[in-house]
Structures are given as C-alpha cells and as structure tokens.
C-alpha positions in Angstrom: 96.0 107.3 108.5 95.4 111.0 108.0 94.5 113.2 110.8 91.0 114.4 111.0 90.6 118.1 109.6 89.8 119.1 113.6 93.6 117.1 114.9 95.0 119.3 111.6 93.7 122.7 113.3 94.8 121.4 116.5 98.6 120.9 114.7 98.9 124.1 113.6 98.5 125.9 117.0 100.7 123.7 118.6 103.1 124.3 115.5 102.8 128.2 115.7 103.7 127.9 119.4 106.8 125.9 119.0 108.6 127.6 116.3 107.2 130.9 116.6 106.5 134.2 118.9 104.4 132.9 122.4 103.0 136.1 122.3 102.5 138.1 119.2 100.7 135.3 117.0 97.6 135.6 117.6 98.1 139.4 116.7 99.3 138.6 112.9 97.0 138.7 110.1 98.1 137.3 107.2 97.9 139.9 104.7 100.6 141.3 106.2 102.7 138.6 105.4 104.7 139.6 102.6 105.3 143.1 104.5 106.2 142.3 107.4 109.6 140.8 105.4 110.6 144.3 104.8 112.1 145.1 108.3 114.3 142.1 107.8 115.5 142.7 104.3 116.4 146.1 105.7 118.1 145.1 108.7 120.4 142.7 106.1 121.4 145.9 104.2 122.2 145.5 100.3 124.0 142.5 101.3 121.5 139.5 101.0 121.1 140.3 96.9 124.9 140.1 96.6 125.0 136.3 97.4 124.3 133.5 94.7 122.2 131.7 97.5 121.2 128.8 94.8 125.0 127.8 94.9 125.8 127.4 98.7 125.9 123.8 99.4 123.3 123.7 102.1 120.8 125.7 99.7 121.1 122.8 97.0 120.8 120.4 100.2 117.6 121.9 101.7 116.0 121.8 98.0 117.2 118.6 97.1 115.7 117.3 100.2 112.3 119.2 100.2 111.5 118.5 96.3 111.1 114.4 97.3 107.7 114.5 99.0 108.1 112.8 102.8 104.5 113.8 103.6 102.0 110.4 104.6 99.4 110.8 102.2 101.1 111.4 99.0 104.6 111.3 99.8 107.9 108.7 100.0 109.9 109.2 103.4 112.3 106.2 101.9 113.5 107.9 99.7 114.2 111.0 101.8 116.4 108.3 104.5 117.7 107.5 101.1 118.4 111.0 100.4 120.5 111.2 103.9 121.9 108.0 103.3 123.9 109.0 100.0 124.8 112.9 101.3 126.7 110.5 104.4 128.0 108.2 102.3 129.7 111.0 100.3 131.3 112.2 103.4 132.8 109.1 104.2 130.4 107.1 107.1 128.5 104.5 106.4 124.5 104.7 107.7 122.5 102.0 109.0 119.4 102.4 107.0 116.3 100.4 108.5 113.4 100.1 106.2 110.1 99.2 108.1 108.2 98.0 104.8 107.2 100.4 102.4 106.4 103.5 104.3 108.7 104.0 107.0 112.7 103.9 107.4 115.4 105.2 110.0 118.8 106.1 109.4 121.6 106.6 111.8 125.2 107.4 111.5 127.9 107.4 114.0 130.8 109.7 113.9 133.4 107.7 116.4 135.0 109.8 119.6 137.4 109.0 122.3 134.0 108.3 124.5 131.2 106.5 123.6 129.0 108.4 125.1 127.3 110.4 122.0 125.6 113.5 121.1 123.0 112.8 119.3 121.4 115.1 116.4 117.3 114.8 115.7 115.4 115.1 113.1 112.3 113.6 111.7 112.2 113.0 107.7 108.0 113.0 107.6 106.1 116.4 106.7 102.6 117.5 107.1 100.7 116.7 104.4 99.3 119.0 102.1 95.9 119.7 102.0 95.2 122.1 99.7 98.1 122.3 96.9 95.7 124.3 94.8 96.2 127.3 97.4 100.0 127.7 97.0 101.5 130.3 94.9 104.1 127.9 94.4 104.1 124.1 94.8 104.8 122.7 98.3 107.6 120.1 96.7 109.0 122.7 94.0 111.4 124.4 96.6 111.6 127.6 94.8 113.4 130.3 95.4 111.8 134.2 95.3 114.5 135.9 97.2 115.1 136.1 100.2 112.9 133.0 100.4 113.1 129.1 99.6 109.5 128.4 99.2 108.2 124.8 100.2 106.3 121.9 102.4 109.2 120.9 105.2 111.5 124.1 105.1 110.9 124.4 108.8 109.5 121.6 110.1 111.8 120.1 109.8 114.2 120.0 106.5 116.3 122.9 107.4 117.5 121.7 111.1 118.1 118.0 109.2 120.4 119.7 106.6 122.0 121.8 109.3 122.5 118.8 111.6 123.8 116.8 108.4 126.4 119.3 107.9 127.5 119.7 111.5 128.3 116.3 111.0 129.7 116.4 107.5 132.2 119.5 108.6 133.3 117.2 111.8 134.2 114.0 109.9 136.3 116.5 106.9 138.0 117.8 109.6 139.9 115.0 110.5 139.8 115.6 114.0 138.7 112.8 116.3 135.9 114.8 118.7 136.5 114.1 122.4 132.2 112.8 122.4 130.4 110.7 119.8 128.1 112.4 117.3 124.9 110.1 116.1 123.0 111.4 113.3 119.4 110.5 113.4 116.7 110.7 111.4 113.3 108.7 112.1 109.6 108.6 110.5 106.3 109.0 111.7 106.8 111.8 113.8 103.4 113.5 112.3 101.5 111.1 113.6 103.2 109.9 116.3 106.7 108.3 116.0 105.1 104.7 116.5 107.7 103.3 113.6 110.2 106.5 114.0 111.5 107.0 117.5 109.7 104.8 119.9 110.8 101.9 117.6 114.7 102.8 117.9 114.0 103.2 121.8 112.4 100.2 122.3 114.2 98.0 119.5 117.6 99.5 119.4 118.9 99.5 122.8 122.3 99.2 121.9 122.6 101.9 120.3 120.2 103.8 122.9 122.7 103.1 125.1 124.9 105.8 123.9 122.6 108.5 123.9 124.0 111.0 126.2 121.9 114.1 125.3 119.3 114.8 122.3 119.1 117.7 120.1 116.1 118.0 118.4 112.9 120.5 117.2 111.4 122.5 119.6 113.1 125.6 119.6 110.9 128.9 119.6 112.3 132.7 118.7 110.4 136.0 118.9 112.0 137.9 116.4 111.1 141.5 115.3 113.5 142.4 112.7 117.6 140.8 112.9 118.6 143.7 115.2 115.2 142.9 117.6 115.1 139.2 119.1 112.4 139.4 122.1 113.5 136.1 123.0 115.9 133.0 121.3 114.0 129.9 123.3 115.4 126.6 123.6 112.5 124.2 124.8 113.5 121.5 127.8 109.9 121.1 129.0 106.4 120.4 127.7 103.0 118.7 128.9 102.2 115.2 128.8 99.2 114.2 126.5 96.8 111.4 127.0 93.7 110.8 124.5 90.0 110.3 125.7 88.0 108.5 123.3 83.7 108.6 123.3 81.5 106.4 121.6 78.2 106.8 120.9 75.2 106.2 118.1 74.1 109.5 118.7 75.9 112.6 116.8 74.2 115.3 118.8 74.6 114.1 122.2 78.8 114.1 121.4 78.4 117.3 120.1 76.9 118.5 123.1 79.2 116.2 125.7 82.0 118.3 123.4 80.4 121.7 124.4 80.3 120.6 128.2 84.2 119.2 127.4 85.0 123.0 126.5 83.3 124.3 129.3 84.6 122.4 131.9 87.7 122.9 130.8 87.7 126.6 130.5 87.1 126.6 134.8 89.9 128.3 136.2 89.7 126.5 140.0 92.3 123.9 139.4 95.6 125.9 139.2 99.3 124.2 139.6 102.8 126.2 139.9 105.0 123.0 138.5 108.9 123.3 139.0 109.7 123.6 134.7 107.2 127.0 134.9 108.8 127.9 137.9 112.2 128.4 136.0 111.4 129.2 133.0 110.0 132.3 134.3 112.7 133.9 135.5 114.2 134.1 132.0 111.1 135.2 130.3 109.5 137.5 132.1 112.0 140.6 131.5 112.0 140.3 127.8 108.3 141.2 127.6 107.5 145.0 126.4 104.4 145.9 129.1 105.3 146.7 132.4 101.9 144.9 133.8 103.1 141.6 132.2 106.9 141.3 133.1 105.4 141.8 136.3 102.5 139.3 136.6 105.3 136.7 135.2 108.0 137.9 137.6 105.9 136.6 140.5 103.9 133.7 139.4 102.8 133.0 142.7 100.7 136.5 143.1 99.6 136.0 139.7 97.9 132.7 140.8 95.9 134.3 143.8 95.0 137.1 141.6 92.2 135.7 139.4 91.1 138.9 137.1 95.0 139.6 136.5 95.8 135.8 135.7 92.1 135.9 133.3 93.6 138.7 131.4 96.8 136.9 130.3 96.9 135.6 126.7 95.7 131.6 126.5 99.8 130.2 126.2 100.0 132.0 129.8 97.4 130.5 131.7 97.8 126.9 129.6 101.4 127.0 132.3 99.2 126.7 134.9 96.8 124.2 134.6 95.9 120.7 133.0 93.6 121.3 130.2 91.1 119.3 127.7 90.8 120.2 124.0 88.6 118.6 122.4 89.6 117.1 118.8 86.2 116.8 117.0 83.1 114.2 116.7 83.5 112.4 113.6 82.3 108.8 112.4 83.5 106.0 114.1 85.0 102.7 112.2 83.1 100.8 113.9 79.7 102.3 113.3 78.0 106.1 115.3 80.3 108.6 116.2 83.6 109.1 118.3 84.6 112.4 120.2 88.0 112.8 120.8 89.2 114.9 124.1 93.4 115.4 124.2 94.2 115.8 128.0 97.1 118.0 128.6 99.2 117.3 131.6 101.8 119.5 133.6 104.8 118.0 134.2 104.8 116.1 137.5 101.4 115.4 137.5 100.3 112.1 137.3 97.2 111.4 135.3 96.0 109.2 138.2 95.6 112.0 140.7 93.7 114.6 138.7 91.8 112.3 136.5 88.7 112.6 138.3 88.8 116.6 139.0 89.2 116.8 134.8 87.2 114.0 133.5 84.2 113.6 136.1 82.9 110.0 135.4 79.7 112.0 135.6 80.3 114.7 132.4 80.6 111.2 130.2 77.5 109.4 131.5 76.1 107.3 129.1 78.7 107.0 126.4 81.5 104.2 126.1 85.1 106.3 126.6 88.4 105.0 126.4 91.4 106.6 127.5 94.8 106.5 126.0 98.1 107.5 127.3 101.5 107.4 125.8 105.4 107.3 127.2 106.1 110.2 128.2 108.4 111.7 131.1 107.0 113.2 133.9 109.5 116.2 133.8 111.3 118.1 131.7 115.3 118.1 130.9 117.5 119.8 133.2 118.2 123.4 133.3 121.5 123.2 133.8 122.7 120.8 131.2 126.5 122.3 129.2 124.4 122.0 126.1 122.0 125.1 127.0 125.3 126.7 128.3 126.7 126.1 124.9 123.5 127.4 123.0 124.0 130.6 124.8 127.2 131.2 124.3 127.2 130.3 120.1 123.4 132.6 119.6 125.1 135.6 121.7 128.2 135.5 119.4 125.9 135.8 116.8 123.3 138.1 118.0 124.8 140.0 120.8 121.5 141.8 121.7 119.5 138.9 121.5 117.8 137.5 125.0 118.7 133.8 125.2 117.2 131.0 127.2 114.9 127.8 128.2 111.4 127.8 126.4 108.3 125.4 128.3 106.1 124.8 125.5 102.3 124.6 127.2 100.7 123.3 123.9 102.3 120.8 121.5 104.2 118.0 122.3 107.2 116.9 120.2 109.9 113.6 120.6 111.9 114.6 123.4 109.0 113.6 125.8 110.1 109.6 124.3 113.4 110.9 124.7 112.9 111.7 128.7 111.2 109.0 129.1 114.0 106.7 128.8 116.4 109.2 131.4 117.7 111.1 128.4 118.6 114.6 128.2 116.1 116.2 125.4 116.5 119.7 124.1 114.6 121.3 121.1 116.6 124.3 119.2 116.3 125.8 116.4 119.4 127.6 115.2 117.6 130.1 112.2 116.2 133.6 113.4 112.3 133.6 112.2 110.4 136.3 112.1 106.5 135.8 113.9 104.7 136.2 110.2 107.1 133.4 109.2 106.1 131.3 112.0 102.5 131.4 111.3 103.4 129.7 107.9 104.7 126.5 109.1 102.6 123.6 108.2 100.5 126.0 105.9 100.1 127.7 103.2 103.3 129.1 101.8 105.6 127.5 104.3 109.1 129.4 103.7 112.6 130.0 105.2 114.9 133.2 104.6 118.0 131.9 103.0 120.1 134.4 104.8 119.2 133.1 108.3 119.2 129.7 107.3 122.8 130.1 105.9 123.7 131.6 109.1 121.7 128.9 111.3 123.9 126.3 109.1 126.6 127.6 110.4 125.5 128.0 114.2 124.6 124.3 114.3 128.4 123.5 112.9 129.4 125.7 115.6 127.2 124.4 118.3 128.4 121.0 117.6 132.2 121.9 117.7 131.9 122.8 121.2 129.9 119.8 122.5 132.2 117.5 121.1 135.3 119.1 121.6 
C-alpha cells in the first residue's frame, strides 16, 4: 500500500537526515542545486572529464540495476533479486533466491571463511516510488549520465551501496583467498514500507542462517561535505530512536484535525528532557567539527545545555530531537473502515521504554473521545556498540582516503532504518555510506532529480572493497 502524501513528507526529512548534512539542510535552496556542484568539479581538477565513466564496471552495474524499476507502485523488485542473482552467479556463488509471491524476494550469498561467523553486507532492493515522473529532467528509471552525474530513482538509496557491497564481494571470491570471516551478501524487500517480507522475515524465518550474523553493514551513513577538500564530518550511524504508531478514529474530520493541532503542541513542550547514553557519546565526536564557537560549546557539555533552556531553544530541530521523545503527527486522512484516522509516530530515545513515558507523551486525556490504537514494532532498546573493530576499520580506510576528513559515530534523531531489527535480535548494526555527498546532493534523495557523482561513487566502490578486506582478513 502506498504511503499517504503526509508519511511521504515525513520520508524525506528523515532521508535528508540520514544521508545528508545534520546541519546545513535546512539552509539549501534548491535553485542552487546545480551550482553548488561547481566546488566539487573544481576540487577534482581536469581529471574527472578524462575518465570514460560509462565503461567502469560498477558504472554499467549501478545503471543496469537502477533502469529495472524496484519501486512498490509501479515497479518489479524480482527482478532486481534477479538482477543480483545473475551478477553472483557470474562470479562464481551460487544465491539462495526466496520469492515471497509476486512482489517480494530475498537473496543471499555466502562467501565461505575459516569461521562461520559472517560479516554480513545490507542492502534493500525496494525504492521510493515516484510520484511525479512528469517533474524530472530526466526519467527516474533511465539512469542517465550528464557528467559528473548518473541521474536516477535508487542511486542513493540505496543502488549504489548494493553495487558497492556486490563488488566487495565479487573482488573477494576472484581473489582466491579464503577470508579468515564469512561474508553474506544480503539483499531484502519492503524496506520502504517497512521490511515486513524483507528483513524481519529472514530474522524470524531464517534462523539458521541468522545464526551467523556477526555484525551488519547497512544504510545509515551521513557525511557533511563542503567541497572534496572540506568534509565537516564522515558519520557512521550505530544509534537511532525507537518508533511506535498511534492510531485515532473518529466520524468527525475536524475534531482530528484539531486533536492533531493539540498533538503538535504538546509535543513541541520542552519540560521532558533525557541525556541517553548513545547522545552522550556521540557528542564528543561531533561537537568539534562544528564552525560557531557558541555551538561546539553547547554540544561539548550537553549537560549545561540541558539546564539552559533559551540556549538549548536556539539549537536547530535535529539538536533538540537528541533530547527528548517526540510526536509527529502523520496526517488525518479517510479511514477504510468508514470517518477518518489521524496518525501520531512516537519517537523514542534509546533506553526508554514506551511503558514509562507513555502517559507524560500521550495523556489519555489529549485523546478523549476518539478510539486510538497504538502500535509498536521490534526494535532494540540501544544502539550498537562504540567500540566495535568495524568503526575502527571505517576510520582507518575514510582517513586514507580523505586525510583531512573528521571521522566518526552518527545518532540519527529522526528516521529509523533496519539495523533497529537487526539490534533487536543482539546483532551488531552499523549504517555507512562509503561515497562523499555534497549537502545539495543530499536534499535530492527520494526526490526530484535524485543523482550520484560518478567520481565519488568510483572511489566509494573502491572504499567498500577495501573496508571489506580488512574485516575479513
């Protein structure tokens, strides 16, 4: 079922948060788009026009794989498993492809190593859908190329990692070198809207294979990048809320649109304020890369910034989402069964149990009079730990690359992605993104014009390959 137009809008933010600046999108217009590209064709020299980037093998890959429509209301995510499927079989492994009728399949390879213990590489096959084709200079499934761009629906959520991760893999098994760890290779559906059929299905009906999962690499990553030669920060996420759904039913439209502008105001108060432990260290590494004075210093000591109300109003919305459970309302809109629905997402810190603020952020009171349901899903209570090899590793292959670059863990206030089914089960999740993207980029994903910068996903291509040597080595 498609999302409601209000859930899209709700997407999108969450989307420009995890792959793209935490603190200069809302700054961006877009007609500075196409401009703002200049500082990184400069940075690049004369060098990116020298390169036939239609001929590299992972270009033709991420095309291929973006020109077969995976989206849920007009697309085929079959035939992108299938896609995978063949690109392993070439290498030489044999996937297990599970079709789930007509609309849904998982795929899974296993690269064999002295343990079996495995790493195992992410990615979902689904896209958003489009929803207004007509507004593209160039059509979401084309995967054109109007250098230094690949143009299309999926180039960054999340094609590009699935053809880096494929290749990782690929480069391991033509090396002929049995890896010390396991690799897995997965690639699940559904994650758009929800991962019912994509990963919670392989957790809950695949648990001998689930069994080898040591640690997850996945999507989640976030980068604030200026130009190639200025990277504000190269995030790796390991933390994110919790999300439950409130549902309200009533015949009458307007008294949901008006419980929906009590929902927003009530969840505006600032009173109920929480320092969780995945804030408290992500901090640390954050805080210096910001460019005013006033805010490296409000983030450095989290704990003044919590008694000082005016400072902690003043910080952008992603800031003070760290601090406290929140309601978002997702929009009144009919309900199947006859009147109207409003939806309210919850977000929860990590640690806190819905149980014990349940009452403080949905007052039975606020709802008198209407029918609500509420909804939770799996997820873990905290995040993945901080001092896993893998961020160690991440570190280490991103400053080769970019020596000046500011590396680190990334707790993502506002979106929610798999590695919360992932933790839930005890297992190590981490979302990275190996490809440098500018902040005008980032504002693109899941819109209009969705692109990638062949240069820096060449070289992310080759970070993953890299990445992968040295947690399996």
């Amino acid at each position: 079922m498609s999302r409601p137009p209000v859930e899209r809008r709700l997407r999108t933010v969450s989307r420009i948060a995890l792959y793209g600046s935490l603190a200069l999108v809302g700054a961006v217009a877009w007609m500075l788009l196409d401009l703002a590209g200049a500082p990184l064709l400069e940075e690049q020299g004369e060098t990116w026009d020298r390169t036939d980037w239609a001929a590299l093998e992972e270009v033709q890959l991420l095309r291929e794989y973006v020109r077969i429509d995976t989206s849920e209301a007009t697309g085929d995510v079959v035939a992108g498993a299938r896609f995978l499927a063949e690109r392993l079989r070439e290498a030489g492994l044999e996937p297990h492809l599970e079709l789930l009728g007509e609309d849904a399949a998982n795929l899974w390879a296993v690269v064999e190593g002295e343990e079996p213990g495995a790493v195992v590489l992410h990615h979902h096959i689904d896209v958003s859908d489009v929803e207004d084709p007509e507004s593209w200079h160039r059509p979401p499934f084309a995967a054109e190329i109007d250098l230094p761009w690949l143009y299309g629906r999926g180039t960054y959520d999340m094609k590009s990692v699935g053809v880096a991760q494929l290749l990782a893999v690929v480069d391991l098994v033509r090396s002929g070198v049995r890896p010390r760890k396991s690799v897995i290779l997965l690639a699940t559906s559904g994650e758009e809207t929800g991962s019912e059929l994509g990963t919670r299905w392989i957790l809950r009906e695949h648990p001998e294979l689930v069994e080898r999962f040591e640690v997850v690499l996945t999507e989640g990553g976030s980068v604030e990048g200026r130009t190639r030669e200025d990277i504000k920060y190269w995030g790796t996420e390991f933390a994110q809320k919790r999300f439950a759904t409130l549902v309200l039913c009533s015949p009458s439209r307007e008294l949901l649109e008006q419980l929906e502008e009590d929902v927003f105001d009530f969840g505006a108060l600032e009173e109920r304020l929480y320092l969780v432990d995945e804030v408290r260290g992500f901090l640390p590494h954050y805080a210096p890369t910001r460019d005013r004075a006033d805010f490296r210093a409000a983030l450095a000591d989290p704990e003044r910034l919590l008694r000082d109300r005016p400072e902690l109003l003043a910080q952008p919305p992603y800031v003070k989402a760290m601090f406290r459970n929140e309601l978002q309302s997702l929009g009144v809109r009919p309900a199947s069964g006859g009147g109207w629905e409003l939806r309210v997402s919850v977000h929860l810190l990590p640690g806190v149990e819905l149980e014990d603020v349940r009452d403080e952020l949905i007052p039975p009171w606020l709802f008198w009079g209407v029918e609500s349901t509420l909804r939770t899903e799996p997820a873990a209570l905290h995040g993945s730990p901080l001092d896993h090899p893998v961020l160690e590793a991440i570190e280490e292959v991103l400053h080769e690359h970019y020596p000046g670059a500011s590396v680190g863990p990334v707790f993502l206030p506002w979106t929610a992605t798999d590695s919360r089914f992932f933790r839930a089960r005890g297992i190590p999740s981490y979302g990275f993104s190996p490809f440098l993207i500018l902040t005008t980029d980032a504002i693109r994903v899941d819109k209009v014009g969705e692109r990638i910068s062949l240069p820096d996903f060449a070289a992310g291509v080759e970070i993953y390959r890299e990445l992968l040597r040295r947690l399996v080595e």
